[in-house]
MDAnalysis code that builds the backbone (N, CA, C; Angstrom):
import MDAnalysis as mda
import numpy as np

u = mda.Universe.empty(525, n_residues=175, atom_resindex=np.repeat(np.arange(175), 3), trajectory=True)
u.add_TopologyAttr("name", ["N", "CA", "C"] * 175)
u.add_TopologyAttr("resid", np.arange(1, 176))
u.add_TopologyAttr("resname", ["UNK", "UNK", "UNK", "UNK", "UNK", "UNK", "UNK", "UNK", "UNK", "UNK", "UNK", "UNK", "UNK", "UNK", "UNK", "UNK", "UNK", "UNK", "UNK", "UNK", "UNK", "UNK", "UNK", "UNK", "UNK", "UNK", "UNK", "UNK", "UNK", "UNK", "UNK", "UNK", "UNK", "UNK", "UNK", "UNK", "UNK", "UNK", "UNK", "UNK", "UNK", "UNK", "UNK", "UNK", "UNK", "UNK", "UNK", "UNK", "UNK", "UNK", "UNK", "UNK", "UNK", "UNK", "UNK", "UNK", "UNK", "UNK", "UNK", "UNK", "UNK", "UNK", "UNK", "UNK", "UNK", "UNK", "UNK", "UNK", "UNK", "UNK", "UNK", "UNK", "UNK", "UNK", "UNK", "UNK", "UNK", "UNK", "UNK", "UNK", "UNK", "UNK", "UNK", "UNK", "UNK", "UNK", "UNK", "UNK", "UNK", "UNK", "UNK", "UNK", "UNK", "UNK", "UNK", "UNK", "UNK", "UNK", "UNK", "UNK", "UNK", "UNK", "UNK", "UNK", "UNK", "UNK", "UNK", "UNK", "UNK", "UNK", "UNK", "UNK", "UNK", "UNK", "UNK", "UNK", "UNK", "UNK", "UNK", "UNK", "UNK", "UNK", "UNK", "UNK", "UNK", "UNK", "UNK", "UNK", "UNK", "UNK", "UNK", "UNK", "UNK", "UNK", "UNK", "UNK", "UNK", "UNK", "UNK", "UNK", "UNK", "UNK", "UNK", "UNK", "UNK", "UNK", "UNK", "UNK", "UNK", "UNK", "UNK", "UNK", "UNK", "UNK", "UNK", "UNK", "UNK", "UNK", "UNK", "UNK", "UNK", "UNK", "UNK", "UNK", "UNK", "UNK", "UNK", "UNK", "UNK", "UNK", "UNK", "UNK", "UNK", "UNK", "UNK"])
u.atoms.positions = np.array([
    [-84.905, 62.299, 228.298],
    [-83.970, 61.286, 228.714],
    [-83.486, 61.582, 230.135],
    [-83.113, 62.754, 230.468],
    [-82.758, 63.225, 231.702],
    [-84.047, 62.961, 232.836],
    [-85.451, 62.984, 232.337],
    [-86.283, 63.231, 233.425],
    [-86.219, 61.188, 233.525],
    [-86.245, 60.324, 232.791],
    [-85.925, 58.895, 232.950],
    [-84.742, 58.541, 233.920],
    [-83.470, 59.257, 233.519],
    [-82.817, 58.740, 234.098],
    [-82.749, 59.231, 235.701],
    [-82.992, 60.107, 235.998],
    [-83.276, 60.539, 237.488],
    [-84.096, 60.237, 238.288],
    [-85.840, 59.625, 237.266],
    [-87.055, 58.692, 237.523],
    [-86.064, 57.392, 238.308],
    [-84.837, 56.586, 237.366],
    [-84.739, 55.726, 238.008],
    [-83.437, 55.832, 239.359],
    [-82.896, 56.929, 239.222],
    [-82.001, 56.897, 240.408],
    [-83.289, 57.381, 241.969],
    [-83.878, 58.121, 241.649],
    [-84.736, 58.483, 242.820],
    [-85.617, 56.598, 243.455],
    [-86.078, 56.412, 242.242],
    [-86.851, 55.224, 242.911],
    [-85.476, 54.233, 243.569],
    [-84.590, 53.677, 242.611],
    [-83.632, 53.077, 243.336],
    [-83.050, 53.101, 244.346],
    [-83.093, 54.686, 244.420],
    [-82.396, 55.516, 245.996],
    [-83.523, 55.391, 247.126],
    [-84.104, 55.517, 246.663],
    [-85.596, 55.616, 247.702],
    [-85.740, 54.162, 248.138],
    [-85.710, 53.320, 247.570],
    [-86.149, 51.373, 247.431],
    [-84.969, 51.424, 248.881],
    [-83.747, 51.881, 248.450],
    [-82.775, 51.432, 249.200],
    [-82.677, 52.430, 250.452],
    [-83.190, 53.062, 250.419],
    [-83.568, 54.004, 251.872],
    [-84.492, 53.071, 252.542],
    [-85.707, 52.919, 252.026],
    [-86.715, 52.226, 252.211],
    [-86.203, 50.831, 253.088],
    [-85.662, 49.804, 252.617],
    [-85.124, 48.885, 253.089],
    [-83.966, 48.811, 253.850],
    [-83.818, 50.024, 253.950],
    [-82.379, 50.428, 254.692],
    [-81.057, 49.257, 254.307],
    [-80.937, 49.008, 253.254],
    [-79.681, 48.333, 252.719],
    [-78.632, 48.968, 252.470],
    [-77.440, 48.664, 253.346],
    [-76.273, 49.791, 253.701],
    [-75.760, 49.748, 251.961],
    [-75.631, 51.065, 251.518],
    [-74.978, 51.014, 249.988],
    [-74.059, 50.955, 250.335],
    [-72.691, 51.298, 251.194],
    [-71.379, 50.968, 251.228],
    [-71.401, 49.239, 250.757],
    [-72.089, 48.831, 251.400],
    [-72.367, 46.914, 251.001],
    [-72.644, 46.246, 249.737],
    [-73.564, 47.251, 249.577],
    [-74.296, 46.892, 248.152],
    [-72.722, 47.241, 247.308],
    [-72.630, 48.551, 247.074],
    [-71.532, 48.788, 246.183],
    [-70.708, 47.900, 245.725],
    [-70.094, 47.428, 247.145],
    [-68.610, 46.505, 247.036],
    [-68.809, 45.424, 246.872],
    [-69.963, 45.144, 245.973],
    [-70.684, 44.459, 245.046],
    [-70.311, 44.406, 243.882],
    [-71.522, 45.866, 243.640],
    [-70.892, 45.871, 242.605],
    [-70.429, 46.771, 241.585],
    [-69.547, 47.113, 242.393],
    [-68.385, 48.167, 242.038],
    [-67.529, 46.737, 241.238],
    [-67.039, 45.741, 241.201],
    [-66.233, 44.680, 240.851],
    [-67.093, 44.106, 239.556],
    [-68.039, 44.112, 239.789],
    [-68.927, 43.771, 238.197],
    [-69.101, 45.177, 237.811],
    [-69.212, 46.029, 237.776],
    [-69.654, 47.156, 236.761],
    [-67.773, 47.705, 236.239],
    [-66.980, 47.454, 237.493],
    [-65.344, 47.768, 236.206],
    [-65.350, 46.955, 235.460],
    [-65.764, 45.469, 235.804],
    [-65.475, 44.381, 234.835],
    [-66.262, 44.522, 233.527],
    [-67.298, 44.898, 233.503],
    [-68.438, 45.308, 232.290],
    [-67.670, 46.570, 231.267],
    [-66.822, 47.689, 232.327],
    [-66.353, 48.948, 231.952],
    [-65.143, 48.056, 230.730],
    [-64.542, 47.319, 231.616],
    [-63.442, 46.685, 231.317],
    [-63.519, 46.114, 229.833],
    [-64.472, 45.302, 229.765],
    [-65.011, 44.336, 228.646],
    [-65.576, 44.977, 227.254],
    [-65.781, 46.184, 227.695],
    [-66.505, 47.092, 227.097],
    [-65.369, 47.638, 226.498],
    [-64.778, 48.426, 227.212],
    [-63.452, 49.268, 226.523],
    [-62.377, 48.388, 225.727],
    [-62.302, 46.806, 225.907],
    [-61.946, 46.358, 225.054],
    [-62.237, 46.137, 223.367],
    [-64.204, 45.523, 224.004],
    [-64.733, 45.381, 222.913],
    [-64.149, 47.060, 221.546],
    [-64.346, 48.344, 222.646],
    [-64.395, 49.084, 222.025],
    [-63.018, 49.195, 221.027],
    [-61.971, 49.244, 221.673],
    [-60.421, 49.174, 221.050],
    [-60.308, 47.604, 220.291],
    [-61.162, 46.879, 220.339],
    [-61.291, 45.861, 218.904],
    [-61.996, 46.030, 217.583],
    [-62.564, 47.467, 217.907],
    [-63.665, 47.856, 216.938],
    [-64.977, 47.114, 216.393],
    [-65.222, 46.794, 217.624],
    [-66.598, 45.591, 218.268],
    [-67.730, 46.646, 219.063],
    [-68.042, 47.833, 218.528],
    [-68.942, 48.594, 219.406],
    [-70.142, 47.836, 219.598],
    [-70.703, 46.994, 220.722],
    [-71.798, 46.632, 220.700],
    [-73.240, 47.782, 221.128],
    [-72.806, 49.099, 220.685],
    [-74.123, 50.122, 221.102],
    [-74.170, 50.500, 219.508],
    [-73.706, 50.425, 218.478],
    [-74.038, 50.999, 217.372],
    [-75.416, 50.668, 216.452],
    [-76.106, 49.649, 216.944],
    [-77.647, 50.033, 216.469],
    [-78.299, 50.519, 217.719],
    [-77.639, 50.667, 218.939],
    [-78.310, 51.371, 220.232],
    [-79.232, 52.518, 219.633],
    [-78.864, 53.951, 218.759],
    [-79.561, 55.016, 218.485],
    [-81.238, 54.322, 217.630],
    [-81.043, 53.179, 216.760],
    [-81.990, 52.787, 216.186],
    [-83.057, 51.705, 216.624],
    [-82.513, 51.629, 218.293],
    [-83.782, 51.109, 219.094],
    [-84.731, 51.644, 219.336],
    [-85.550, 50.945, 219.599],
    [-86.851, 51.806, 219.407],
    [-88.015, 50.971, 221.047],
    [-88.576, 51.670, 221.673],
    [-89.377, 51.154, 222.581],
    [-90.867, 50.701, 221.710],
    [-90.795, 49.142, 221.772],
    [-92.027, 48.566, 221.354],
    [-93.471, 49.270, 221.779],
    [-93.708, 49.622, 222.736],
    [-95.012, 50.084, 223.157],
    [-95.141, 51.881, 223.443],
    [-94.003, 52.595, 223.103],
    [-94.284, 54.198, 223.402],
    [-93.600, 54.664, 221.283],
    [-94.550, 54.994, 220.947],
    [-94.564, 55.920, 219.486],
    [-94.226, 57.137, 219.844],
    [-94.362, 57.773, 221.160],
    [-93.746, 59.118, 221.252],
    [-92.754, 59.391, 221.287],
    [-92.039, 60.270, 220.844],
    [-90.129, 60.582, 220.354],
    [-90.010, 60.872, 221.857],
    [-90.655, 61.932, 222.815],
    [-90.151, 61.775, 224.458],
    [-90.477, 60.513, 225.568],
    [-91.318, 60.343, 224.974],
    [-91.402, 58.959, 225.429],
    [-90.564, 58.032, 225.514],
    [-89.785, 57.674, 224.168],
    [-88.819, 57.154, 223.693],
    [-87.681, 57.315, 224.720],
    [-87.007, 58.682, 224.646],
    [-86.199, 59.403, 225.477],
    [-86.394, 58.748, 227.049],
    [-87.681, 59.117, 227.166],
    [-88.038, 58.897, 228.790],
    [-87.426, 57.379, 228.878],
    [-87.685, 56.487, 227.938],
    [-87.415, 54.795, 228.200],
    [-86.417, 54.825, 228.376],
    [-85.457, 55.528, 227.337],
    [-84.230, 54.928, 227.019],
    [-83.601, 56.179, 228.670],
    [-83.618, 57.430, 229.417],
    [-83.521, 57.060, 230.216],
    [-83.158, 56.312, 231.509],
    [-84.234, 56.073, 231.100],
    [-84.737, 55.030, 232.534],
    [-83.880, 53.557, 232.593],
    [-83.271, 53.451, 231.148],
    [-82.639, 52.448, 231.040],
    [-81.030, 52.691, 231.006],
    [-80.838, 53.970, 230.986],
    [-79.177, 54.241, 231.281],
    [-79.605, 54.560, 233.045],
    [-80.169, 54.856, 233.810],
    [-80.309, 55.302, 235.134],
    [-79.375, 54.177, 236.280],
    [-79.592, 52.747, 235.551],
    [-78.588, 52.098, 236.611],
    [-77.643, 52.297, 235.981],
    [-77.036, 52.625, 234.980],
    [-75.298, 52.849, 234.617],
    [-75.165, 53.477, 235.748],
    [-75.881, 54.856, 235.425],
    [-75.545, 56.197, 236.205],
    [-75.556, 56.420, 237.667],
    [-76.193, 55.164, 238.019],
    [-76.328, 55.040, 239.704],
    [-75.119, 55.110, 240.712],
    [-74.179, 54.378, 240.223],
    [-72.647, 54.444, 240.782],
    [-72.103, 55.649, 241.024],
    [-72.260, 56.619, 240.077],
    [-71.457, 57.677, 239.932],
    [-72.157, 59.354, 240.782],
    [-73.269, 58.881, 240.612],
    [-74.584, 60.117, 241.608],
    [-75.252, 59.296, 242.559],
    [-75.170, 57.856, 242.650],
    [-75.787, 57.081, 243.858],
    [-75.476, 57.366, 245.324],
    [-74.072, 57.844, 244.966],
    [-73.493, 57.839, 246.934],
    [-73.858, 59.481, 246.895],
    [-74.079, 60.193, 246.382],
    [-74.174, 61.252, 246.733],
    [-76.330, 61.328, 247.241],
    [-77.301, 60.759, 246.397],
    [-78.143, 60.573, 246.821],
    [-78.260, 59.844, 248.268],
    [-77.583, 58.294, 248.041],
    [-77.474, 58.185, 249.488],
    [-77.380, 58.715, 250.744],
    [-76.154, 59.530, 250.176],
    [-75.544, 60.566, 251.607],
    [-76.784, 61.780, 251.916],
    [-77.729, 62.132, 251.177],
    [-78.725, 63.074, 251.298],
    [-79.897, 62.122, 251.897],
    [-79.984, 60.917, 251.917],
    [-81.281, 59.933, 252.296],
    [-80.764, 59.942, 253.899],
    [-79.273, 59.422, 253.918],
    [-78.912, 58.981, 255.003],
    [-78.858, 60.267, 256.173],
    [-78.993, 61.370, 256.298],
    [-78.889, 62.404, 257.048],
    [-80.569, 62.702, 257.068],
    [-81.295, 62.137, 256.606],
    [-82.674, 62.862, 256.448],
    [-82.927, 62.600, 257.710],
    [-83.867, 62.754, 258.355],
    [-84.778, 62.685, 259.545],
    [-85.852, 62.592, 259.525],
    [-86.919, 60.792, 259.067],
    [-87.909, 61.162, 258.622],
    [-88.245, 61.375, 257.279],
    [-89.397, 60.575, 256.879],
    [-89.892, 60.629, 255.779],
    [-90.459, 61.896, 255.389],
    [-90.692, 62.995, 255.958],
    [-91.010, 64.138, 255.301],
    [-89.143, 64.806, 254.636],
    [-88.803, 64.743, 255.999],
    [-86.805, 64.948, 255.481],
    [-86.456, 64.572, 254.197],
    [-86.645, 62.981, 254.137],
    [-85.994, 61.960, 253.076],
    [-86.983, 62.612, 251.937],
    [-88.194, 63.083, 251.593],
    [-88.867, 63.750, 250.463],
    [-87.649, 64.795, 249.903],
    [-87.525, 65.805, 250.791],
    [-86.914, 66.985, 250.437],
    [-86.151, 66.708, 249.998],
    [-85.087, 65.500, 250.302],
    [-83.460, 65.088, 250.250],
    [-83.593, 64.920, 248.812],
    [-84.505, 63.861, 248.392],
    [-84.862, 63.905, 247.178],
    [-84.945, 64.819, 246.363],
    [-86.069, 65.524, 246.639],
    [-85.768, 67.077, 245.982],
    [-85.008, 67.593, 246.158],
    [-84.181, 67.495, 246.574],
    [-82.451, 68.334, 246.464],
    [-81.610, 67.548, 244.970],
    [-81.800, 66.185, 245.402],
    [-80.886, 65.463, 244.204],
    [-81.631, 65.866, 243.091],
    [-82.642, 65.742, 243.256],
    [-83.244, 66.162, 241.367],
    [-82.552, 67.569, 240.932],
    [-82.804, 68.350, 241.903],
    [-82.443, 69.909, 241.486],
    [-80.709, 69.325, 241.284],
    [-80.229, 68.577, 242.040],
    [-78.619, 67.854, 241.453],
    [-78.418, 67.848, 240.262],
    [-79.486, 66.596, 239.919],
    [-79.377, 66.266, 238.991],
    [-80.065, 66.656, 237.836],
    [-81.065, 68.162, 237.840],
    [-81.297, 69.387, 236.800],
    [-79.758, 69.477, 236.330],
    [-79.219, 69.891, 237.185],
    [-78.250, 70.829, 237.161],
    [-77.014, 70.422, 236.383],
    [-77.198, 68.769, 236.643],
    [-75.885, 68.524, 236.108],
    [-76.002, 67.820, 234.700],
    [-77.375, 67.730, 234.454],
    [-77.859, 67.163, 233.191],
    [-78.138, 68.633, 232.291],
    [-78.540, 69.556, 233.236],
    [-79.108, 70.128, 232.195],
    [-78.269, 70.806, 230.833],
    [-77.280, 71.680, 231.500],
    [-76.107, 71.629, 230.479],
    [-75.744, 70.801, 228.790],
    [-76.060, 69.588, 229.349],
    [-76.128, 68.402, 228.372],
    [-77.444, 68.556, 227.366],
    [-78.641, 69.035, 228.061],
    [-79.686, 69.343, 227.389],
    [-79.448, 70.640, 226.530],
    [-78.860, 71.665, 227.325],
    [-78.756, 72.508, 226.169],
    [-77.313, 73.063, 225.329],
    [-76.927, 71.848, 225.389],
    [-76.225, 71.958, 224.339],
    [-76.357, 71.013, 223.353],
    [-77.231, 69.972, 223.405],
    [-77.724, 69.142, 222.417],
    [-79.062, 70.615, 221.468],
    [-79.595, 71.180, 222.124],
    [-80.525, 71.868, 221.601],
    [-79.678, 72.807, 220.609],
    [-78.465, 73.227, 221.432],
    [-77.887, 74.489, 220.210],
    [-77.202, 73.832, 219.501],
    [-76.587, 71.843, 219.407],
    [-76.293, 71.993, 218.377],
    [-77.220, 71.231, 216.958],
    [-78.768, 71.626, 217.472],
    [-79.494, 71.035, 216.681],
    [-79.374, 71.593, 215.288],
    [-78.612, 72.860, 215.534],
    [-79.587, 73.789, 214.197],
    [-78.033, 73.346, 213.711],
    [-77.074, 72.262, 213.912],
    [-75.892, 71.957, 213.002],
    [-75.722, 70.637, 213.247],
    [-76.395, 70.071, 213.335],
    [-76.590, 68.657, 213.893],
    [-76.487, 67.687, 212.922],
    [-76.752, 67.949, 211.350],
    [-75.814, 67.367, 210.528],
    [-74.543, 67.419, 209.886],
    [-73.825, 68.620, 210.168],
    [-72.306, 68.361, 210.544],
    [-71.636, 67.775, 211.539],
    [-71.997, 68.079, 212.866],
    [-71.437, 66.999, 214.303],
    [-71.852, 65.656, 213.252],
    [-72.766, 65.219, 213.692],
    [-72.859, 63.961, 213.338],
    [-72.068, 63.429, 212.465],
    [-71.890, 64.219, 211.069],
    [-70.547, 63.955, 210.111],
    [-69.440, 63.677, 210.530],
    [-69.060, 64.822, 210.945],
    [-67.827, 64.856, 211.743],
    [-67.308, 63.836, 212.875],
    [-68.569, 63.501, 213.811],
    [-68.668, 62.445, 214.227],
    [-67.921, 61.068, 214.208],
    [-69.111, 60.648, 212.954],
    [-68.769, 59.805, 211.839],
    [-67.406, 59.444, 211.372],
    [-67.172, 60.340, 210.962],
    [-65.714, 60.154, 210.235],
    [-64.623, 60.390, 211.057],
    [-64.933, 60.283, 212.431],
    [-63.419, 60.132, 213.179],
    [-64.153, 58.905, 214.462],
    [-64.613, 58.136, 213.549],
    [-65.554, 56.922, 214.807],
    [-64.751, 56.392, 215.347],
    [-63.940, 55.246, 214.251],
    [-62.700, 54.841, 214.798],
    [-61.668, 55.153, 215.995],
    [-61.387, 56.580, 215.772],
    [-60.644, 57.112, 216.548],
    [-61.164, 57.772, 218.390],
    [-62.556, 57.972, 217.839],
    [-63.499, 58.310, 218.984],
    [-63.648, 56.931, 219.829],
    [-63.869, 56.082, 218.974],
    [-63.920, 54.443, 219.650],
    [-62.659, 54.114, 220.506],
    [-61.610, 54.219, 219.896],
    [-60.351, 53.646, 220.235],
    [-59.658, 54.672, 221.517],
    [-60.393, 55.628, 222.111],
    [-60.004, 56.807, 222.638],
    [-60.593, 56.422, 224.281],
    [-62.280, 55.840, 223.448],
    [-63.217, 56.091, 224.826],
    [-62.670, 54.539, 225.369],
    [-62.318, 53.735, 224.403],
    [-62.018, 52.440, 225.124],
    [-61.016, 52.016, 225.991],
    [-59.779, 52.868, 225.527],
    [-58.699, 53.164, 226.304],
    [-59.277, 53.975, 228.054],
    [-59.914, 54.941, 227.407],
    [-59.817, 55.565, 229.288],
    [-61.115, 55.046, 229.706],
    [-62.322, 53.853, 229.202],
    [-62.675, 53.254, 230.521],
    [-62.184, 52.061, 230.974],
    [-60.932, 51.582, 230.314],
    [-60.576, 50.878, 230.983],
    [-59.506, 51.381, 231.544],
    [-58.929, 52.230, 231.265],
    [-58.153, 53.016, 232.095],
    [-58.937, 53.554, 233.438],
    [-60.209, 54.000, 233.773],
    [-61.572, 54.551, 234.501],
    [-61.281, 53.155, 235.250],
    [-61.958, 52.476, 234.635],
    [-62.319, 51.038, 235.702],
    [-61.212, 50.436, 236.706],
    [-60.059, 50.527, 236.105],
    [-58.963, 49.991, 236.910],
    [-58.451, 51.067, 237.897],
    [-58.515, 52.258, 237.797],
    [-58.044, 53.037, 238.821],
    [-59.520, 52.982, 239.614],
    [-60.518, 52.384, 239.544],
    [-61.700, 52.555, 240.575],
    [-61.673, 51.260, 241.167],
    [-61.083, 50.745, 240.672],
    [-61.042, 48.971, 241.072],
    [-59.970, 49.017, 242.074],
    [-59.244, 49.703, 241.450],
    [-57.603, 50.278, 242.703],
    [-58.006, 50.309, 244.016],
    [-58.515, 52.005, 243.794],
    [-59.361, 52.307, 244.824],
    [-60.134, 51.761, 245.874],
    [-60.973, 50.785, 245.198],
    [-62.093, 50.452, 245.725],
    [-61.773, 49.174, 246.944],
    [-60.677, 48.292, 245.677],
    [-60.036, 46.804, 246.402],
    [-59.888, 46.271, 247.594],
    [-59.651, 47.525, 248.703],
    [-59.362, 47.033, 250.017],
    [-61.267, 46.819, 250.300],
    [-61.980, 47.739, 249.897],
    [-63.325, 47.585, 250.217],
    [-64.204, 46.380, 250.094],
    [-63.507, 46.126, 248.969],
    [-63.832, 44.879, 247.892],
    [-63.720, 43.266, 248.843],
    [-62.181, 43.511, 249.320],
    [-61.955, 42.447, 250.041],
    [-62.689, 42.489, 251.535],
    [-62.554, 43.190, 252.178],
    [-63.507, 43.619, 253.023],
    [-64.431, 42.997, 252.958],
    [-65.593, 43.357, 252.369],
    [-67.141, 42.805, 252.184],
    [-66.783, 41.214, 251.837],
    [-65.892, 40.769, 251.213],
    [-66.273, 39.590, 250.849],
    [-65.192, 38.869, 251.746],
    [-64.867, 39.844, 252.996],
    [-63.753, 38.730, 254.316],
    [-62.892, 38.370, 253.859],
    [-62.229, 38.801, 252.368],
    [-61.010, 38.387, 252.437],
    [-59.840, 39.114, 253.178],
    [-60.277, 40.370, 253.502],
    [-59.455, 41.204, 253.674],
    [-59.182, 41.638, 255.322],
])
């Protein structure tokens, strides 16, 4: 899942090097639709409306392989994740010098983003060998896990929306 989701921040980062499309621009885009999604979301969640709960029992029509699988699904959280490790790829594209530069820059963010995924990898591994208690445990405090995460992204979204607002107006001349 980690090698997907970094598959799609590198190409995205790269597309937008490539075309030289200022991300400060792009963002203040859509930085205003992705709180609003955060927003909508953390409601749904504190209504007890999770719309990801058959998410684990999707399945990619054309890959039967369990990493495969991973790799899709991935590749398909990679634009969530773009916002939050995007400006930092950027800022490594934007100092490069040169397409041999902008390679390396790349290879810097992956080793980033080893680093900051990997953790996540191994601690899913150690808690395999108890992985049907978490999950229990899980389980039986969903509600409360729901009603927790929904509160602070919309709590998340509005202090980034704060933030962001003068930018916001900016790009779109109101400001």
């Amino acid at each position: 899942m980690l090698a997907g989701l970094l598959s799609t921040m590198v190409v995205v980062g790269s597309v937008l090097f490539v075309v030289s499309i200022p991300v400060g621009r792009v963002s203040s885009y859509l930085v205003p639709v992705i709180d609003g999604l955060l927003i909508v979301l953390g409601v749904l969640l504190l209504a007890g409306r999770n719309p990801f709960n058959r998410l684990s029992g999707m399945r990619v029509p054309l890959v039967a392989n369990p990493y495969g699988q991973a790799y899709a699904y991935g590749v398909m959280l990679g634009p969530i994740a773009l916002p939050c490790a995007g400006p930092f790829l950027a800022a490594l594209l934007a100092v490069s010098v040169g397409v041999g530069d902008a390679i390396a820059q790349i290879g810097t963010f992956v080793v980033f983003g080893l680093g900051f995924g990997l953790p996540l990898v191994l601690l899913s591994l150690l808690a395999s060998s108890r992985q049907r208690d978490v999950v229990r445990a899980v389980v039986s405090h969903r509600r409360v896990i729901e009603s927790v995460s929904g509160v602070l992204l919309i709590v998340v979204a509005l202090i980034d929306l704060s933030q962001s607002w003068d930018g916001i107006l900016f790009t779109l001349g109101l400001g």
